[in-house]
ROLOZA-897152 format. One record per atom (N, C-alpha, C): atom name; residue number from 1; x, y, z. Coordinates in steps of 0.2 Angstrom, whole numbers, plus 5000, padded with zeros to 4 digits. Layout:
<rs>
r a->CA	k->NUM	px->X	py->Y	pz->Z
...
</rs>
This chain:
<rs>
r a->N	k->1	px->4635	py->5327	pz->4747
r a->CA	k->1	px->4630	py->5324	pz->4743
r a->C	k->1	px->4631	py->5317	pz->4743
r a->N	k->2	px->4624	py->5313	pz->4743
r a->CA	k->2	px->4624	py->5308	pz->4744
r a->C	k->2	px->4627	py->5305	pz->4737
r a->N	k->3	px->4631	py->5299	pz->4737
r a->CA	k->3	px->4631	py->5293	pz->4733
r a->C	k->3	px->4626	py->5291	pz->4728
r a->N	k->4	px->4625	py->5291	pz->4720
r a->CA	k->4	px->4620	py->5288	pz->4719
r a->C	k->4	px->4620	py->5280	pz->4720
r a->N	k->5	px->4616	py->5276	pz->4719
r a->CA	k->5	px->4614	py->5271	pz->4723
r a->C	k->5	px->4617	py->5266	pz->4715
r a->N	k->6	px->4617	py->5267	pz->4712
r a->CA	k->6	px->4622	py->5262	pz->4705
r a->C	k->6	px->4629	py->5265	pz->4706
r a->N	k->7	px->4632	py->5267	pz->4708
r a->CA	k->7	px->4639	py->5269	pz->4709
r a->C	k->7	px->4640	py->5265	pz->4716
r a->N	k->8	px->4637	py->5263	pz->4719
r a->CA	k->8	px->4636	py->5260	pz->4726
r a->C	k->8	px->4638	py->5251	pz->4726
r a->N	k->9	px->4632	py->5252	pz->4720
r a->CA	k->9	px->4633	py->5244	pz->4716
r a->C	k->9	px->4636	py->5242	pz->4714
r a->N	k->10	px->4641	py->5246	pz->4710
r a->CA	k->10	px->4648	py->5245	pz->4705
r a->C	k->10	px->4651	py->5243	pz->4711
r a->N	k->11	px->4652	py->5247	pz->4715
r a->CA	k->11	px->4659	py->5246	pz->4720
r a->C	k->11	px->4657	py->5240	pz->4724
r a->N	k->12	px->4649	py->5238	pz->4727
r a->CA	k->12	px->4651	py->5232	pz->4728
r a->C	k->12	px->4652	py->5225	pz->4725
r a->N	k->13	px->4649	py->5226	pz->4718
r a->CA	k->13	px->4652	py->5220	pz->4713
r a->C	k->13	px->4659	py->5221	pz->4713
r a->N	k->14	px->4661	py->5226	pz->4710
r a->CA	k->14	px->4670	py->5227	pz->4710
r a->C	k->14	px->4674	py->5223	pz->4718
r a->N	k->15	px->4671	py->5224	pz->4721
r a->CA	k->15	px->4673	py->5222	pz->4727
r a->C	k->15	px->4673	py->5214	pz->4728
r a->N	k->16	px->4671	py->5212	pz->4726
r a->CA	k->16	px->4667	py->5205	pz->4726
r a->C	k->16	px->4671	py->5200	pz->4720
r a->N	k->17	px->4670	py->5204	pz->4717
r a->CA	k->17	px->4672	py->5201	pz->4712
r a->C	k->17	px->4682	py->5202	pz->4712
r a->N	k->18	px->4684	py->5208	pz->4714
r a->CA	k->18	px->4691	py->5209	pz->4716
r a->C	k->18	px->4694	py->5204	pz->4722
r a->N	k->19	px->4690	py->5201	pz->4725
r a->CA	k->19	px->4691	py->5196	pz->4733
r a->C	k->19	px->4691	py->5189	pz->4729
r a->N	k->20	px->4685	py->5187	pz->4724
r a->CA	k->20	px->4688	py->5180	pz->4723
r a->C	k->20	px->4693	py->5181	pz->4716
r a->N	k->21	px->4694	py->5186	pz->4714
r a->CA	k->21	px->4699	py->5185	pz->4710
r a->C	k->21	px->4705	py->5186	pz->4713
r a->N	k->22	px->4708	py->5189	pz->4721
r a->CA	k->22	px->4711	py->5189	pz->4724
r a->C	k->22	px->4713	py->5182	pz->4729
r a->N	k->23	px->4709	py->5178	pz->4730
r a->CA	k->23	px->4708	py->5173	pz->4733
r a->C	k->23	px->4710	py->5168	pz->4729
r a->N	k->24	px->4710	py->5167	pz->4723
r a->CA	k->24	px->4709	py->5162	pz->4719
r a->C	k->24	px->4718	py->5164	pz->4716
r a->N	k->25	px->4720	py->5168	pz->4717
r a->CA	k->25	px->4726	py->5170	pz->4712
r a->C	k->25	px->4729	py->5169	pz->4720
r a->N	k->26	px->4729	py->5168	pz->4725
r a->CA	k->26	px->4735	py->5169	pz->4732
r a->C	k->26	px->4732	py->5159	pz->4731
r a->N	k->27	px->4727	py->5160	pz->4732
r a->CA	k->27	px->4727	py->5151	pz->4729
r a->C	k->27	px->4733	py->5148	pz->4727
r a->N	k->28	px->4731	py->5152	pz->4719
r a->CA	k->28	px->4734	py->5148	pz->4713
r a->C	k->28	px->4745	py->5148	pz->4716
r a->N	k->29	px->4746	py->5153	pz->4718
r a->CA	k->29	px->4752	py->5154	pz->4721
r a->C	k->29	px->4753	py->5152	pz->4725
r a->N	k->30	px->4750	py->5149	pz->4730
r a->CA	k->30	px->4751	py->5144	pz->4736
r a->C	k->30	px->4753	py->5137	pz->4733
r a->N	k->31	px->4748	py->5135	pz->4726
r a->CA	k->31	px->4749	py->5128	pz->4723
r a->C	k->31	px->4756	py->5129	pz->4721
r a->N	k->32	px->4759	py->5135	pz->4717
r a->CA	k->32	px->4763	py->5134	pz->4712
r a->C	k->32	px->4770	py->5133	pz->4718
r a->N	k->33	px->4769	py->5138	pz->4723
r a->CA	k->33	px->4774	py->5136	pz->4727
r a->C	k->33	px->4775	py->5132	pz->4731
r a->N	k->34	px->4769	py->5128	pz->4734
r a->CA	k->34	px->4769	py->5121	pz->4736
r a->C	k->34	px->4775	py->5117	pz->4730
r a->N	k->35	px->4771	py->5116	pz->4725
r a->CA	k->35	px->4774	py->5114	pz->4721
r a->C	k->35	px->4781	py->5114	pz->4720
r a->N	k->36	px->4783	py->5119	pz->4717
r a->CA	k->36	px->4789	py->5121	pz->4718
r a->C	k->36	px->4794	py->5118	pz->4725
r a->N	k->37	px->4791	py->5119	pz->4729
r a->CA	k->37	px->4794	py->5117	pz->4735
r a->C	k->37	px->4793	py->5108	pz->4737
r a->N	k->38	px->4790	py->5107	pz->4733
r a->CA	k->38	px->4790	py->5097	pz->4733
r a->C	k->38	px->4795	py->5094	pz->4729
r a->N	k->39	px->4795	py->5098	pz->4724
r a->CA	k->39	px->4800	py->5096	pz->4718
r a->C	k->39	px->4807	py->5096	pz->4722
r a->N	k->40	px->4807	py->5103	pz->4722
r a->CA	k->40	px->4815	py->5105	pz->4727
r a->C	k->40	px->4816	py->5099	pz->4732
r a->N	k->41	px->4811	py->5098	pz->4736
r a->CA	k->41	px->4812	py->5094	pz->4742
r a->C	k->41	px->4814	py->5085	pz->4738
r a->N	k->42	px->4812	py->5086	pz->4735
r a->CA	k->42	px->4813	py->5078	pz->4729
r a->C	k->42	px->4818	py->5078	pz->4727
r a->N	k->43	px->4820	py->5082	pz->4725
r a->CA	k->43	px->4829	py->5086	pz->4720
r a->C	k->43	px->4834	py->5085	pz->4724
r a->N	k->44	px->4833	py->5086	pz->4733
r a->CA	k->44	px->4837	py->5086	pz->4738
r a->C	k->44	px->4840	py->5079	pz->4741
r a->N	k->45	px->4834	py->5075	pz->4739
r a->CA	k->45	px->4832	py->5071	pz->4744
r a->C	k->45	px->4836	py->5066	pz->4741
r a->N	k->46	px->4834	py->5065	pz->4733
r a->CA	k->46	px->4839	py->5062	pz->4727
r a->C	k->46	px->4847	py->5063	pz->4728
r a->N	k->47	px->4849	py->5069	pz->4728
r a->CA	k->47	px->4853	py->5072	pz->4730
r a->C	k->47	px->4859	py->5067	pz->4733
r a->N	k->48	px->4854	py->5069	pz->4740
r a->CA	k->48	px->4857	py->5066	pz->4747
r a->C	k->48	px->4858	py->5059	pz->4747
r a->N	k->49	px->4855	py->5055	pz->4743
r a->CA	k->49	px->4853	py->5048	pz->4741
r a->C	k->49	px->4856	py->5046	pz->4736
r a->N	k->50	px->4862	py->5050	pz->4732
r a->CA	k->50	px->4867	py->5048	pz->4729
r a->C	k->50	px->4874	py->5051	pz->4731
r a->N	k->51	px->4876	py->5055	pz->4738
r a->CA	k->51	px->4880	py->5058	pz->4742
r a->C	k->51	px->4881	py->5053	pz->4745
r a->N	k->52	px->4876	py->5048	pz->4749
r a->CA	k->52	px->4877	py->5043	pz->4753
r a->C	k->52	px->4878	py->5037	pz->4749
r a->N	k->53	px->4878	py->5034	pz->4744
r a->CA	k->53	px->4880	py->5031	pz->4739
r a->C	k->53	px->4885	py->5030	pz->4739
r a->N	k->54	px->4889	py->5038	pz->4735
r a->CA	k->54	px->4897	py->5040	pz->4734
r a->C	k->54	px->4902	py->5038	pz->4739
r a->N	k->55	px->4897	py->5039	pz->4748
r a->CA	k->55	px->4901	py->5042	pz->4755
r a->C	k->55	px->4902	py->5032	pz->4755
r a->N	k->56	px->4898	py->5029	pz->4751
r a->CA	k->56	px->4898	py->5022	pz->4754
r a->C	k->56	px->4902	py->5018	pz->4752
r a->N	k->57	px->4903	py->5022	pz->4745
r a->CA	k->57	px->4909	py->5016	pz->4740
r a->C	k->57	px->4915	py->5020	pz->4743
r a->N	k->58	px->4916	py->5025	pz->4744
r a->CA	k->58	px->4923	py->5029	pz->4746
r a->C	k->58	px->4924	py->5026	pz->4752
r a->N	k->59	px->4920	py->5023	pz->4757
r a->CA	k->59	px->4924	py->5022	pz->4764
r a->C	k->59	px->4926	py->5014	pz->4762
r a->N	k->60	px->4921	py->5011	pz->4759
r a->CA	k->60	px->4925	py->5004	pz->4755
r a->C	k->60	px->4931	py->5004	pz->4752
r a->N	k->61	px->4931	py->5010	pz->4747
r a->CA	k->61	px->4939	py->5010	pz->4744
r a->C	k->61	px->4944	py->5014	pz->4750
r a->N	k->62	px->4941	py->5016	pz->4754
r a->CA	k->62	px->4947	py->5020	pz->4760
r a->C	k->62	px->4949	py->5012	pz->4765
r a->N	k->63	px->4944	py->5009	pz->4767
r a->CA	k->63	px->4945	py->5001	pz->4770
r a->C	k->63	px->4950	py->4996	pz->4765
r a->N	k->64	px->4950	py->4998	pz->4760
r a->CA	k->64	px->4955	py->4990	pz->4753
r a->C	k->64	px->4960	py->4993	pz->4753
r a->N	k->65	px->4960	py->5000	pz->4754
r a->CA	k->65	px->4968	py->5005	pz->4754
r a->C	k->65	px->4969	py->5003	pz->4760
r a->N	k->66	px->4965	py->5003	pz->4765
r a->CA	k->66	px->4970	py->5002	pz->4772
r a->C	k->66	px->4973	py->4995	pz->4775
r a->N	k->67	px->4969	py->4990	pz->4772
r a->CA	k->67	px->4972	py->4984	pz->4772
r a->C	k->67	px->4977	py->4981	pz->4768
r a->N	k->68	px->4978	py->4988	pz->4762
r a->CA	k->68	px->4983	py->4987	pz->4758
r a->C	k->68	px->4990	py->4989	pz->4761
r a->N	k->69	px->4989	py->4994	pz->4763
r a->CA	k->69	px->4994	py->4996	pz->4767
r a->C	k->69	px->4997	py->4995	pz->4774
r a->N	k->70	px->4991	py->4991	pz->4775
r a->CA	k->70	px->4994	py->4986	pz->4782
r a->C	k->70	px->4999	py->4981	pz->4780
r a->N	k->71	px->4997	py->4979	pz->4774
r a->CA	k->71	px->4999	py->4972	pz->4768
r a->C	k->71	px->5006	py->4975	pz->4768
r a->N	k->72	px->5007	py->4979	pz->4765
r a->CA	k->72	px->5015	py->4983	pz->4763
r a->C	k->72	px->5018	py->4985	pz->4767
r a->N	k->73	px->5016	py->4987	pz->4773
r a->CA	k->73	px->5020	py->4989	pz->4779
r a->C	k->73	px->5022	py->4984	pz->4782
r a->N	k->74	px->5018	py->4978	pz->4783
r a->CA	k->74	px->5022	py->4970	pz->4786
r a->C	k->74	px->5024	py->4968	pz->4780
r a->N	k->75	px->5025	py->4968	pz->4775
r a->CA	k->75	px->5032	py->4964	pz->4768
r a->C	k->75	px->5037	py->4968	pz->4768
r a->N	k->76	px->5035	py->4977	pz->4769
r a->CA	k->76	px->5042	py->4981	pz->4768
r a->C	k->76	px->5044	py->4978	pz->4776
r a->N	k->77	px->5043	py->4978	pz->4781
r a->CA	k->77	px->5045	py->4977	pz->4789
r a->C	k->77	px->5050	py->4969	pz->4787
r a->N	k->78	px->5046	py->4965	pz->4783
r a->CA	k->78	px->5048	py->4958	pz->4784
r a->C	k->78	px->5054	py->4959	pz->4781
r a->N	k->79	px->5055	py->4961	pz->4773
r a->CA	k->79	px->5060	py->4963	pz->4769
r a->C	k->79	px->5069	py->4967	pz->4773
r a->N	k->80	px->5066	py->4972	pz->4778
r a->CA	k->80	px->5069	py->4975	pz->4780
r a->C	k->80	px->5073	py->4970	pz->4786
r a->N	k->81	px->5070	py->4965	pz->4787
r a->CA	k->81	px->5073	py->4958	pz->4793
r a->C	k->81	px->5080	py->4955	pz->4793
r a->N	k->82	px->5083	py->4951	pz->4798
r a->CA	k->82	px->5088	py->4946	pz->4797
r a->C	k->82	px->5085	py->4943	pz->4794
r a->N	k->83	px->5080	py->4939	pz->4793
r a->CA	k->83	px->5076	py->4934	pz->4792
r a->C	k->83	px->5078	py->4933	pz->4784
r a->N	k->84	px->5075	py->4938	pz->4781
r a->CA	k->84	px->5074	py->4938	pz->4774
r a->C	k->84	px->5079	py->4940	pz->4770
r a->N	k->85	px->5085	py->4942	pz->4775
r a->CA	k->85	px->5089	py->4944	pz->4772
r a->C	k->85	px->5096	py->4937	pz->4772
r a->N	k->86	px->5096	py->4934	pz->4776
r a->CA	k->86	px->5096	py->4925	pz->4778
r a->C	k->86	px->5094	py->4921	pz->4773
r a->N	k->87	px->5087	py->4922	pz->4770
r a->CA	k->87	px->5084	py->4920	pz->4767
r a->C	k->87	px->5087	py->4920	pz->4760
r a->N	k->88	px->5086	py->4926	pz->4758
r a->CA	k->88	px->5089	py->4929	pz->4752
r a->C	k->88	px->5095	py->4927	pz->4751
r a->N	k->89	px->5099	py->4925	pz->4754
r a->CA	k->89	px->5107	py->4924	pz->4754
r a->C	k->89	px->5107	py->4918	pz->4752
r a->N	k->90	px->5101	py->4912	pz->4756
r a->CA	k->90	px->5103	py->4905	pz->4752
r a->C	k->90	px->5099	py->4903	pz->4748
r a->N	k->91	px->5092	py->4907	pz->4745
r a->CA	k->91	px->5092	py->4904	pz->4739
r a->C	k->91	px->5093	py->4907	pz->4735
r a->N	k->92	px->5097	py->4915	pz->4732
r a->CA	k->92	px->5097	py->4918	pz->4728
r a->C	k->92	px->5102	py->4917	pz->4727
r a->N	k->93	px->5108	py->4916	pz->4733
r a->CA	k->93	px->5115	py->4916	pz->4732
r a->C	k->93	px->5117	py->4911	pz->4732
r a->N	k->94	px->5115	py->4905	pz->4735
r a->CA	k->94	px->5118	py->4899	pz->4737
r a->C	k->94	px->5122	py->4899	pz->4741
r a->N	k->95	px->5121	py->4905	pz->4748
r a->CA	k->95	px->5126	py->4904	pz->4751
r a->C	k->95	px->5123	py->4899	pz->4760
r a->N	k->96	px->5128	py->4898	pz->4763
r a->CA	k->96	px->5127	py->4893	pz->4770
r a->C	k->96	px->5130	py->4896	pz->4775
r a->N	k->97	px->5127	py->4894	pz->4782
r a->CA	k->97	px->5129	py->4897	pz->4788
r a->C	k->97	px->5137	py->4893	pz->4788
r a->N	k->98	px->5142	py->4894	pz->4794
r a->CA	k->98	px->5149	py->4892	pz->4793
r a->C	k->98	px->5146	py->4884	pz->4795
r a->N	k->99	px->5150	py->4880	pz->4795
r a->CA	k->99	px->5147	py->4873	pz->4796
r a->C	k->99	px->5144	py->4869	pz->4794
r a->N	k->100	px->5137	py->4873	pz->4790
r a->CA	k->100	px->5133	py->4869	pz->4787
r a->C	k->100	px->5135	py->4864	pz->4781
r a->N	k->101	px->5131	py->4860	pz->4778
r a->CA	k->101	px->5132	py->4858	pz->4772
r a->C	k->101	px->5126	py->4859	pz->4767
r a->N	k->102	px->5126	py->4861	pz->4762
r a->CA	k->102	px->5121	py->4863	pz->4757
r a->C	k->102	px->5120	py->4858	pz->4751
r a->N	k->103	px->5114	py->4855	pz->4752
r a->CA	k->103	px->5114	py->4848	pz->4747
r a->C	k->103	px->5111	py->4850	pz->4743
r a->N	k->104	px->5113	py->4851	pz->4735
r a->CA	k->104	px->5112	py->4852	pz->4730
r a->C	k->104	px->5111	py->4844	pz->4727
r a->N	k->105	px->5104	py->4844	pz->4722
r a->CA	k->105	px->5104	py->4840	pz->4719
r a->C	k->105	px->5104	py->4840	pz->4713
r a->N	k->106	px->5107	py->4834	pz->4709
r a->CA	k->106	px->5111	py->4834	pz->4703
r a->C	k->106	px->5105	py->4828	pz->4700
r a->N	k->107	px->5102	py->4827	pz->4695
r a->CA	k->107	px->5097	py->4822	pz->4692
r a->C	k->107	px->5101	py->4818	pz->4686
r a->N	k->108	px->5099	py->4815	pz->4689
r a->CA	k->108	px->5105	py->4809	pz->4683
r a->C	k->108	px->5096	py->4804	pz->4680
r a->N	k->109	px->5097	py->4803	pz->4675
r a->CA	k->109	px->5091	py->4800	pz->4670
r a->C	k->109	px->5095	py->4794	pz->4669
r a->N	k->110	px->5090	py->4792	pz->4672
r a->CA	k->110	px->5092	py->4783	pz->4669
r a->C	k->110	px->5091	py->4781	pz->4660
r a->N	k->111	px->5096	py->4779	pz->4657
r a->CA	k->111	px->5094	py->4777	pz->4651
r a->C	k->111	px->5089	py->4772	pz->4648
r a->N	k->112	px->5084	py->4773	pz->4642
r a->CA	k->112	px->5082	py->4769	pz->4643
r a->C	k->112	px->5084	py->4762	pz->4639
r a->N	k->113	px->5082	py->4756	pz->4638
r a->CA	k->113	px->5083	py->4751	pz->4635
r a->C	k->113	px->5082	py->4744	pz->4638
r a->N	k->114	px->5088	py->4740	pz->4637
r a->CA	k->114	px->5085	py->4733	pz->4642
r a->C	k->114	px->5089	py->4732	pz->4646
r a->N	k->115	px->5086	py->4730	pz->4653
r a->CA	k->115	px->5090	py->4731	pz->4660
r a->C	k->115	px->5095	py->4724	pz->4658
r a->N	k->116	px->5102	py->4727	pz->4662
r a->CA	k->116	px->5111	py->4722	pz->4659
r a->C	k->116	px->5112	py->4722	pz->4666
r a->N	k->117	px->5115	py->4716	pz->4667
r a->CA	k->117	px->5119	py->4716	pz->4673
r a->C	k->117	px->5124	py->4722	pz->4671
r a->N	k->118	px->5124	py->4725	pz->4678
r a->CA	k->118	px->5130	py->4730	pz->4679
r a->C	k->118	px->5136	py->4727	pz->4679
r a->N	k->119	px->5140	py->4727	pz->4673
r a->CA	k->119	px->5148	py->4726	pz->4674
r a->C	k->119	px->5151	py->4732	pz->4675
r a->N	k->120	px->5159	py->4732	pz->4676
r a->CA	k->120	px->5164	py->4737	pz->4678
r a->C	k->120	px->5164	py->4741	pz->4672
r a->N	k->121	px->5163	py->4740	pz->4667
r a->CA	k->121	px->5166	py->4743	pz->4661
r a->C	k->121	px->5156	py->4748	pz->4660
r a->N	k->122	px->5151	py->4746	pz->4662
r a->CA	k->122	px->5144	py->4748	pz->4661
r a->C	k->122	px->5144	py->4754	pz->4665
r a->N	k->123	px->5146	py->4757	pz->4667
r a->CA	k->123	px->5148	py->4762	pz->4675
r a->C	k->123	px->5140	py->4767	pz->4673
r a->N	k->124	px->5139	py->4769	pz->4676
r a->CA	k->124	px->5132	py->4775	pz->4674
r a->C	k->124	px->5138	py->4781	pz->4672
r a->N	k->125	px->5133	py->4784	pz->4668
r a->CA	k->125	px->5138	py->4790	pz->4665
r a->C	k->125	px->5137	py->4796	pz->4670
r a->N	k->126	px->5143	py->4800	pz->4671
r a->CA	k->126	px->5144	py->4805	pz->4676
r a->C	k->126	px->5137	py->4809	pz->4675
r a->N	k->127	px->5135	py->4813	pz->4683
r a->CA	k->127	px->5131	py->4815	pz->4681
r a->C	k->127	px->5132	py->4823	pz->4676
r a->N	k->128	px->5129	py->4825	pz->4672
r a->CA	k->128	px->5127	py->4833	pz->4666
r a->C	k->128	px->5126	py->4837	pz->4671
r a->N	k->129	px->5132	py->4841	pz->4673
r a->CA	k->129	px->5131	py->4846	pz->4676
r a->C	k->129	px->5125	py->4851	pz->4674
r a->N	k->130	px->5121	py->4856	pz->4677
r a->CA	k->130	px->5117	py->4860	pz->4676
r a->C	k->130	px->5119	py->4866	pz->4670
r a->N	k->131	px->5114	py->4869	pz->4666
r a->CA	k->131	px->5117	py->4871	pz->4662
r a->C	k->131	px->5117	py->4877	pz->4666
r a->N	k->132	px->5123	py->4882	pz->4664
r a->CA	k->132	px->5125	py->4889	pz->4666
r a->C	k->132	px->5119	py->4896	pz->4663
r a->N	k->133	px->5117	py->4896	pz->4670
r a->CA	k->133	px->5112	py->4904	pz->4666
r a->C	k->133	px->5115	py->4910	pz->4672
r a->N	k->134	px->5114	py->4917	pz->4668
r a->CA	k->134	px->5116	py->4920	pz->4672
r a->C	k->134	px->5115	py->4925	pz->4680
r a->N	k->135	px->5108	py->4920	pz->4680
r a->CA	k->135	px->5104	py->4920	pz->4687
r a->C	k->135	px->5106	py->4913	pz->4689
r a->N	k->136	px->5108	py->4911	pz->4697
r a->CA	k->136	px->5108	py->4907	pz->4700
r a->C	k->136	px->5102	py->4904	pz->4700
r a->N	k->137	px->5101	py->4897	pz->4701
r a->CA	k->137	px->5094	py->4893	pz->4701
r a->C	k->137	px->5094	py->4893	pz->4708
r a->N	k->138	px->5089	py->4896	pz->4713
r a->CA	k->138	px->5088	py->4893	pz->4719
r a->C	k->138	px->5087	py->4887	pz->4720
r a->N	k->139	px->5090	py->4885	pz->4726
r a->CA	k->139	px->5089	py->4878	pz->4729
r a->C	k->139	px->5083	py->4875	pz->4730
r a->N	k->140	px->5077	py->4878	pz->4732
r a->CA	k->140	px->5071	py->4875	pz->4732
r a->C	k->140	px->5072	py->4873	pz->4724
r a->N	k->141	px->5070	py->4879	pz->4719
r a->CA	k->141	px->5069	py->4874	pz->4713
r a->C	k->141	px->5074	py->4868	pz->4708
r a->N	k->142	px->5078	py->4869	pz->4712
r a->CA	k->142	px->5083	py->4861	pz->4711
r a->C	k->142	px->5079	py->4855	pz->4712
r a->N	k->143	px->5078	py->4858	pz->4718
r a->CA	k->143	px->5073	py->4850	pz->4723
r a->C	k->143	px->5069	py->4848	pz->4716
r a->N	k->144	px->5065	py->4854	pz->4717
r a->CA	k->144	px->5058	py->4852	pz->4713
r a->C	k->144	px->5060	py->4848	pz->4708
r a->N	k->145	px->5066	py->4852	pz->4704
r a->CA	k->145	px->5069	py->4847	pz->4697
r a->C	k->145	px->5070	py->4840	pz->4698
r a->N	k->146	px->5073	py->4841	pz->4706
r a->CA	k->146	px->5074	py->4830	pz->4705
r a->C	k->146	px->5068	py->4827	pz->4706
r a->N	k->147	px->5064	py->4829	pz->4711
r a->CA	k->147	px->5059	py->4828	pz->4710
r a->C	k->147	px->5051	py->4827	pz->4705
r a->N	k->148	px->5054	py->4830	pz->4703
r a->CA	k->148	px->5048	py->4832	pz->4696
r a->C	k->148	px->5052	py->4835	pz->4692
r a->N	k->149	px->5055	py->4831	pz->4685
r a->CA	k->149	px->5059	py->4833	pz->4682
r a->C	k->149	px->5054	py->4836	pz->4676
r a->N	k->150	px->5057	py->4841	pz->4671
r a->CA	k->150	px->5052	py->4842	pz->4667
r a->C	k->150	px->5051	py->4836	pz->4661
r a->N	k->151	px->5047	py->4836	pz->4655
r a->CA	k->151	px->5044	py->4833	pz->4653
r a->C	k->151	px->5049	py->4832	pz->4645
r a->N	k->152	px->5053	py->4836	pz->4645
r a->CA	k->152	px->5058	py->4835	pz->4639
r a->C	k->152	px->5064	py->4833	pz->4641
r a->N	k->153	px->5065	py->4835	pz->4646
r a->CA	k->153	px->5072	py->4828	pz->4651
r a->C	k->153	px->5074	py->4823	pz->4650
r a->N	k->154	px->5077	py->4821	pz->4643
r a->CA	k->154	px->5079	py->4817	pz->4640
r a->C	k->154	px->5086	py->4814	pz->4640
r a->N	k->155	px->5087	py->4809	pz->4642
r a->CA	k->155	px->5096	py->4809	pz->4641
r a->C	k->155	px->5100	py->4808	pz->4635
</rs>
């Protein structure tokens, strides 16, 4: 039996109408997933763009560590030397090689008042031994004292 001819019709409107409603919805999900996947690719990209940040201050801190440690390993090397250990002996200890002689300097303050002919009996006063602490003053900063006395050095 044939089809009538309005049931023919429905099915081609339904059709028609099912295509651009089909068309229109794989559209709209082509944008949304575009979308979606521009974002994400933006999210990555950010991402990776504060990774290489991280990776740039870390290799900076990795290079100050390493010349840090280059630093320590030549003063522990130098430390572990005759050299320094040489060193250490005469200013810490005030000690000298055999034969040498060690010039300590002693600061004697001239007094003030009005210049006298030196007589025998005017003699300058012995010089004031240093006072006693119970770390040794090294010898460089002796010097300095004679030469640069401090500012309350008063006789």
């Amino acid at each position: 039996m044939p089809r009538p001819y309005a049931t023919r019709r429905r099915w081609s409107f339904a059709s028609s109408a099912l295509k651009r409603w089909g068309t229109r919805s794989l559209l709209a999900l082509l944008v949304l997933l575009s979308g979606w996947l521009l974002v994400n690719f933006v999210r990555m990209a950010w991402i990776e763009h504060q990774l290489d940040q991280a990776s740039a201050q870390q290799q900076a801190l990795n290079e100050v560590q390493r010349q840090r440690n280059l630093e320590l390993a030549g003063e522990a090397a130098y430390r572990e030397s005759d050299v320094y250990v040489e060193r250490a002996a005469r200013e810490k200890l005030g000690m000298a090689r055999e034969g040498e002689t060690v010039l300590l300097p002693t600061v004697v303050l001239p007094s003030p008042g009005p210049v006298a002919q030196p007589t025998p009996a005017a003699l300058p006063p012995a010089p004031r031994p240093e006072p006693f602490t119970s770390e040794p003053v090294p010898n460089y900063r002796r010097w300095w004292r004679a030469f640069f006395p401090p500012p309350a050095a008063q006789p």
